[in-house]
Structures are given as structure tokens and as C-alpha cells.
N, C-alpha and C positions, 0 to 999 in steps of 0.2 A: 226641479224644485218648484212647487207650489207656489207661488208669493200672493197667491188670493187668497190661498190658505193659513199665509202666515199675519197676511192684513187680517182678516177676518179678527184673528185669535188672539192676537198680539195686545189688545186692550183687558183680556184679561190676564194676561200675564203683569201686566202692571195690578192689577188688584188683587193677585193671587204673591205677588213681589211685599206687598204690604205689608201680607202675611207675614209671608217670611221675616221680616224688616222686625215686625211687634213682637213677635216670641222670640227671634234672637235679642233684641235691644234691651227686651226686657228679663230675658234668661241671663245675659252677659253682666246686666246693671247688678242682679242678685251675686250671681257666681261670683264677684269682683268684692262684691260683700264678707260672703261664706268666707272665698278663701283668706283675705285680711282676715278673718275671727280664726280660722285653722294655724295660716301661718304664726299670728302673733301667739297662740295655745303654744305652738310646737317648739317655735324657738324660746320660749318665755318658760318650758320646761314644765309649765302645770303639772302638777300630778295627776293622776287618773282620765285628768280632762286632755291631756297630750297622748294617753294610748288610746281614750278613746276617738281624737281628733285623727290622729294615725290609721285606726282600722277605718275611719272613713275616709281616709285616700284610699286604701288600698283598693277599698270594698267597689267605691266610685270608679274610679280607673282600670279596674279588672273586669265591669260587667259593662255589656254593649247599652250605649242611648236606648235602645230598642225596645231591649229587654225593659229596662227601668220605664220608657214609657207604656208598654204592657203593662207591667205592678202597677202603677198610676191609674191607668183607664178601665182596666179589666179588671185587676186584681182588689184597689180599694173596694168598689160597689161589693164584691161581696162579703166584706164585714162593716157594710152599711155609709161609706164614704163614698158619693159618685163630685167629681172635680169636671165640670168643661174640659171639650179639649183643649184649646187655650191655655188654661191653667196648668192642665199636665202638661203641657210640652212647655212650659215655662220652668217650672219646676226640674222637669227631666234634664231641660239643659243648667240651670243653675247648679244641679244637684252633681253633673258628671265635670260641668265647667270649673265649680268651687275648688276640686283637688287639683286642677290644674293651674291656676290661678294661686292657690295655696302656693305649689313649691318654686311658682314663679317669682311670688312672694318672697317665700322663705328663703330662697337664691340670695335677693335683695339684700334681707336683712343680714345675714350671714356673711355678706360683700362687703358690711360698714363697718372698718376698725371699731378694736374696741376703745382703742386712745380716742377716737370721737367720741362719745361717752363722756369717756374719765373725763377729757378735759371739760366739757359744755357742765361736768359735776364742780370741776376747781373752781370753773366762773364761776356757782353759785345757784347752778340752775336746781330745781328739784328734778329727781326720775323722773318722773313723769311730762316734763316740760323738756326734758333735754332728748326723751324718746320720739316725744312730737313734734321738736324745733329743730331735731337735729340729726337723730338716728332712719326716721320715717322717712324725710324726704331726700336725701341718698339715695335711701333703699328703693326706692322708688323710682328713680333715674335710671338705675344700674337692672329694675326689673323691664324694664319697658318693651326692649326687644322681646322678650319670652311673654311677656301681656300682651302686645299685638299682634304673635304668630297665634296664642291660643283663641284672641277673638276672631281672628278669622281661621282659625280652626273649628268654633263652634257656630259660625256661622255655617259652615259648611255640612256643620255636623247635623244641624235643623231640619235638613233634605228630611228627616226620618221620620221627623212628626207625622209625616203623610201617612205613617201608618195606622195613626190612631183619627184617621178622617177627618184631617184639619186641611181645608185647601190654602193649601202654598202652593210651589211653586212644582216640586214632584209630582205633588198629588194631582195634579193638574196635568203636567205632561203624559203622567199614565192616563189619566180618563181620554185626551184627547187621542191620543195612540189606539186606547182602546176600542174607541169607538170609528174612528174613522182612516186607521194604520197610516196616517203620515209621520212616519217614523222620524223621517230625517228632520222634517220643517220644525215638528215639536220640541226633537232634543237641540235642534237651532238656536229654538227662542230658549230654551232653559238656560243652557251654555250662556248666550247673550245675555241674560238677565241676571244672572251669576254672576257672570265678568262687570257689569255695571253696576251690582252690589259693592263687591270684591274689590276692586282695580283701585276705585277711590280711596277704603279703607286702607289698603297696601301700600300708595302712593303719601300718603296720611301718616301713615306708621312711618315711613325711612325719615321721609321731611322732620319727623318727632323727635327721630333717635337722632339725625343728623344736628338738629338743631340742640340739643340736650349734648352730644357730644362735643361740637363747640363750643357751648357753655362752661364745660368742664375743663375744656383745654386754654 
């Protein structure tokens, strides 16, 4: 093992980590969006806006990050849309995050009797205040678990940006691989840099759920 090599390099992996850190933070903030507007179409029965909310689960969920960041970078400029890569792999992960975050959602809302409801309606509440005061944040409770596996699911899932020439944390370990084949010190520091992403976030999520579970009991 190298460790002069891994001193050497080890500071940009901290700036190559940031990367990673902004297009997930800011993929996950959107996705977290999208799928609240999916879920509440789905379960709220819309018409026409609930199939077409549904074909984009499907659509999302059935085609790789990869792909979709390709249509993004390559594929808009030729009918006149060129986006940062930044922006595309923001997008890309919001876009494949949303359906996931959707049915983690929809789980939720599906979880809250409907006597919750009825009654915050005999109170006096309006629909609309008894959805917001009373049905949302249940559901919300009961999603938590399946929201924290998918954030750090699309945190993981960001590695892929690299292919549209964004230096994160991938893109980084291949150049250095590339150029100077320290294979092992490289995927070292990746690993490591991942686990101190990750580890916190995971550690983050039980504490959440544990504490939320308590609550409830």
C-alpha cells in the first residue's frame, strides 16, 4: 500500500466528496418534491393526471440513471437544449429518485386509517386542513424507513454521474487508476469516502426511526 500516494491524493477526494454531496443533496431535495406531487396525484385518484403520474413511475424505475443521464447531456443539445453537467445529474437523480420517494410516499399515505380522516372531518376540520394536520403527518412517520433507505440509495446511485464528466468521487478514482494504476490505494480512498458520506446518514436514519417509533408507542 502506497500511503504517499494516498496522502498525496486524499485532498482531492475531499473536493471531488463535495461533488458528490451537491448533486445528491440537491437531486434528493427535488425527488422528495416530485414524488409528494406523484404520490398525492396517485392516491388522490386524479384522473388522467394519476395515469400519467403512474407511467412515470414506471418509465423512471425501469430505465438505468445512466441512460437518463445520457438523454440529458447528449441527447437534449441535439434538439437545441445543452444543460451543465451539474444540472443534468441533478435532474437525472431527482428524476429516477421522484418514483421512488413517490411509492414510499404512497405506502404512507395508504398506512393512515381512514377513521383518521372521518373523525378530524366530525371535529370540523375542512379536507384540506384535516389532510395537512392530520393525514400528512402520519404518513410521513410510517414513510420514513423507505425515505432513508432510498436517500442513501440515490446517494449511491450519483457514482454514475461520472459518466457525463462531472468530477465526483468515481470520476476521480478512474482518472487516478488511469493514469498512475494504483488500483488498490484509489478504490481505498473511494470506499472511505463513501463510508463517511453514508455511515452518518444510516446512523441518522435508525436514530429517526427509533425516535419516531417511541413517539408512537
Amino acid at each position: 500500500m502506497d500511503w504517499g500516494f494516498i496522502a498525496k491524493y486524499a485532498p482531492l477526494y475531499a473536493v471531488a466528496a463535495q461533488v458528490t454531496l451537491f448533486v445528491s443533496l440537491w437531486g434528493i431535495v427535488a425527488a422528495m418534491l416530485v414524488g409528494l406531487v406523484v404520490a398525492l396525484v396517485i392516491h388522490a385518484k386524479v384522473p388522467v393526471m394519476r395515469q400519467v403520474a403512474s407511467a412515470y413511475v414506471e418509465l423512471s424505475r425501469n430505465t438505468p440513471l445512466l441512460v437518463q443521464l445520457f438523454f440529458l447531456y447528449f441527447g437534449l443539445p441535439k434538439v437545441g437544449v445543452t444543460l451543465p453537467a451539474e444540472a443534468c445529474a441533478i435532474i437525472g437523480i431527482a428524476f429516477l429518485g421522484g418514483s421512488y420517494m413517490s411509492e414510499a410516499l404512497r405506502g404512507g399515505l395508504e398506512s393512515v386509517a381512514a377513521v383518521q380522516e372521518e373523525s378530524a372531518l366530525v371535529l370540523g376540520m375542512a379536507p384540506g386542513q384535516s389532510f395537512v394536520h392530520v393525514v400528512l403527518p402520519q404518513a410521513l412517520v410510517a414513510a420514513v424507513p423507505a425515505l432513508v433507505a432510498n436517500v442513501i440509495f440515490l446517494i449511491k446511485e450519483s457514482s454514475v454521474v461520472s459518466g457525463i464528466a462531472l468530477a465526483d468521487l468515481m470520476y476521480l478514482t478512474k482518472d487516478l487508476i488511469g493514469l498512475y494504476y494504483d488500483t488498490s490505494e484509489a478504490l481505498l480512498m473511494l470506499v472511505i469516502a463513501y463510508a463517511i458520506i453514508l455511515i452518518p446518514v444510516s446512523v441518522a436514519g435508525t436514530v429517526l426511526e427509533r425516535r419516531l417509533d417511541h413517539g408512537r408507542g
